[in-house]
N, C-alpha and C positions, 0 to 999 in steps of 0.2 A: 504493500500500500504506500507506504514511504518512498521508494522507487519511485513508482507509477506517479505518484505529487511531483518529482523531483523534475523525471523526465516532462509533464505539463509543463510545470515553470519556466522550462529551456526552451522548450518551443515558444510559448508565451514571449516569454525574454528576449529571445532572439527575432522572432517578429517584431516588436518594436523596437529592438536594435535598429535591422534593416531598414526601416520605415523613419527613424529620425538621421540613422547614417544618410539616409538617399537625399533627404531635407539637408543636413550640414550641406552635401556634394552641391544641390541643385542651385541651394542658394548660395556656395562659398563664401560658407559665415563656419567660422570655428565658436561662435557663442556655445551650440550643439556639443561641443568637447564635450565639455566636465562630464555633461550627464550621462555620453555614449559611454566614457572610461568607466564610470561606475557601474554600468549595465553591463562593459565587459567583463569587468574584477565582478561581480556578481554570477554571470552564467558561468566563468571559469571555476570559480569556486567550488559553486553546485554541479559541474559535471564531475569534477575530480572527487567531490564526494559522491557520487553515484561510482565511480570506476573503484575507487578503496573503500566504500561502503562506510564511509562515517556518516554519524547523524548528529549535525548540530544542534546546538541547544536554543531554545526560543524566541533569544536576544540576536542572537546571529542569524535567525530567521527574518525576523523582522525586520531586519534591518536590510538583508538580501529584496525584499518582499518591496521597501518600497523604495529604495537605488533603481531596482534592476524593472519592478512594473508598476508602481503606485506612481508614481513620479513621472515617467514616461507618458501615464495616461492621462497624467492631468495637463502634460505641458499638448498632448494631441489635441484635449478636448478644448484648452484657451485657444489653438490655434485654427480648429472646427470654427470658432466663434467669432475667426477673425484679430484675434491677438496676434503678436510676432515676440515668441519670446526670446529671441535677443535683446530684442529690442528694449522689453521688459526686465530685463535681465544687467541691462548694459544701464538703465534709468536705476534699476535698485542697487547697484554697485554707486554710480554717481553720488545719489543720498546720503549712500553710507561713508562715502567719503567725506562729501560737504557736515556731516556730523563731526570729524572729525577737525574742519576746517581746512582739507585739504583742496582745497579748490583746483590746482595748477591740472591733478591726475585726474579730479571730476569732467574740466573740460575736456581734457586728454582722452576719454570715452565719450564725453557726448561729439567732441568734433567727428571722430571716427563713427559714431552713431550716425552724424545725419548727413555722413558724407557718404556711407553706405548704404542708408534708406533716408534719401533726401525726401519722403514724405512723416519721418517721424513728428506728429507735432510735437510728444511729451518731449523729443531730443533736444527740436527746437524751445520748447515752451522753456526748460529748466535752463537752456545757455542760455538763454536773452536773461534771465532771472542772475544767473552770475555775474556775467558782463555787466547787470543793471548794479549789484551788487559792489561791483570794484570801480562803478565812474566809467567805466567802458559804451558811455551812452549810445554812440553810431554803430556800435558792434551790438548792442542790445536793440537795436531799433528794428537794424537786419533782419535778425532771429524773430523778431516779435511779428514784423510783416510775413516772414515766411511760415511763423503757426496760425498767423489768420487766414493768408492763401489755402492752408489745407484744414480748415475749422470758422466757415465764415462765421460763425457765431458766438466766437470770443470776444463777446465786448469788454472782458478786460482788460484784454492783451491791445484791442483797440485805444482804449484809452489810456493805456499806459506808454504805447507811440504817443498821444499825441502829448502826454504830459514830459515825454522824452524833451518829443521836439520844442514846446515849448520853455524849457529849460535852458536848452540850445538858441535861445534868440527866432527860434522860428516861426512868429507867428502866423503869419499865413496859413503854412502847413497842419500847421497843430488846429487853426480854425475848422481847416475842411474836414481835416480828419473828423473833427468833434462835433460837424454838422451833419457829416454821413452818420457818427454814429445814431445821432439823436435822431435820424430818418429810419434808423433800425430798431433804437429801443429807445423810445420818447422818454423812458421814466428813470432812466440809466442820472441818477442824480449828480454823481459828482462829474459825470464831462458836461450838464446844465449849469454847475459852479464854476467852474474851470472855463467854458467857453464865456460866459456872463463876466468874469474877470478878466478876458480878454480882449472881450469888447470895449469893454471901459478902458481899458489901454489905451485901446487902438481908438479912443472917442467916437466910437458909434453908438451914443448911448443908447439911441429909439433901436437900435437892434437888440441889446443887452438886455434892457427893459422886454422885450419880445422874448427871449428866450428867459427871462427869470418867472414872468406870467403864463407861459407853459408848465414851467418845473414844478408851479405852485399848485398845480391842478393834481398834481402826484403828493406834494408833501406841505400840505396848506397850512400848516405849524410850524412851519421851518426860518429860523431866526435869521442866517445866512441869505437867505432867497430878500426876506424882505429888506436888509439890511444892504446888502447888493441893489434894488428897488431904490432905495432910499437914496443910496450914492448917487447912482444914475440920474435920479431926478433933480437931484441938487446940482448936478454940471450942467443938466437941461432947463436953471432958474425956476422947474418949478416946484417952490419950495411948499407949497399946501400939500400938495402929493409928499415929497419927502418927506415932511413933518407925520406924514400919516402911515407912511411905512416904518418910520422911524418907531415910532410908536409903538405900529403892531409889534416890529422886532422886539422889542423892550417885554412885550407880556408874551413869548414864545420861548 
């Protein structure tokens, strides 16, 4: 009976062997390593105990059990789903480095990460986050545009371009940016802040005023919105209006 377990497992084992070898080959990705090595040190194992008839003990089973097929099947079944687990793999390494504040080696796998699957957003999404990290502004900008190319619905990473660029002197840029976004998601507050503080820069008060009387229609307590309100209208002389936003701000 023990046998007959033994010789299943091998076959098992080695089916899935096959099946993530042919994946490392197809996509010449070594991510695949560790897990194929462990699946081979495991079926080796278990044949050798089958040929001198030893029988491990329940620790050393288990531990055969999920190297060589629990493991295997789980990384089949993220990739059924549409996962890429290198790619996962290469992001949970990154993590665990930035834990340690090794940044130089984190980049060092995300570069290699999205130069080998230039659609990674997480590769992209986590370098723009360093680069943002170190002052690396134009290097974070990059990255940030390339995880919203393949995720149009990162309005965060939207508006953290534009707060880049606005940082960098660029208002324009930073404008449109944070006009498309508010065409994507009207209620997105802080690029309604951020573009309304831009405005007033730039003295276009009756547009700033426009976009802080939308934002109020989302967060009608919001002390900032009216208090933005208030400004605008006081560079526009009209002070009965400021005075009245000024106002609201005060009891918000």
């Amino acid at each position: 009976m023990i046998i007959a377990e033994k010789i299943i497992f091998n076959v098992i084992a080695f089916f899935l062997f096959v099946l993530l070898f042919f994946k490392m080959i197809r996509r010449n990705d070594t991510g695949y390593l560790g897990i194929i090595i462990l699946q081979a040190v495991g079926i080796a194992v278990n044949f050798f105990e089958i040929i001198l008839q030893i029988y491990e003990n329940i620790w050393t089973k288990i531990v055969m059990y999920v190297f060589s097929i629990v493991i295997p099947i789980f990384i089949l079944v993220l990739e059924n789903k549409g996962k890429n687990f290198p790619e996962l793999l290469a992001i949970f390494q990154a993590k665990a480095l930035l834990l340690f504040k090794d940044r130089t080696d984190a980049k060092t796998i995300l570069i290699k990460l999205v130069t080998k699957y230039p659609e990674s957003y997480l590769g992209h999404k986590l370098l723009a986050k360093i680069y943002e990290t170190e002052g690396g502004m134009r290097k974070a900008i990059d990255e940030y545009v390339k995880a919203i190319d393949i995720k149009k619905n990162d309005y965060d990473s939207y508006y953290t371009v534009a707060y880049l660029l606005n940082e960098l002197g660029k208002k324009d840029e930073s404008k449109t940016m944070l006009q498309n976004l508010l065409q994507k998601k009207a209620d997105y507050y802080k690029a309604s802040c951020l573009l309304g503080d831009i405005l007033c820069d730039k003295e276009e008060f009756k547009e700033a005023i426009s976009v802080y009387m939308e934002a109020l229609k989302y967060n009608p307590n919001d002390y900032d919105l009216y208090y933005g309100l208030g400004i605008a209208y006081t560079r526009l002389n009209d002070f009965r209006k400021c005075k009245n936003m000024l106002w609201k701000s005060s009891y918000n």
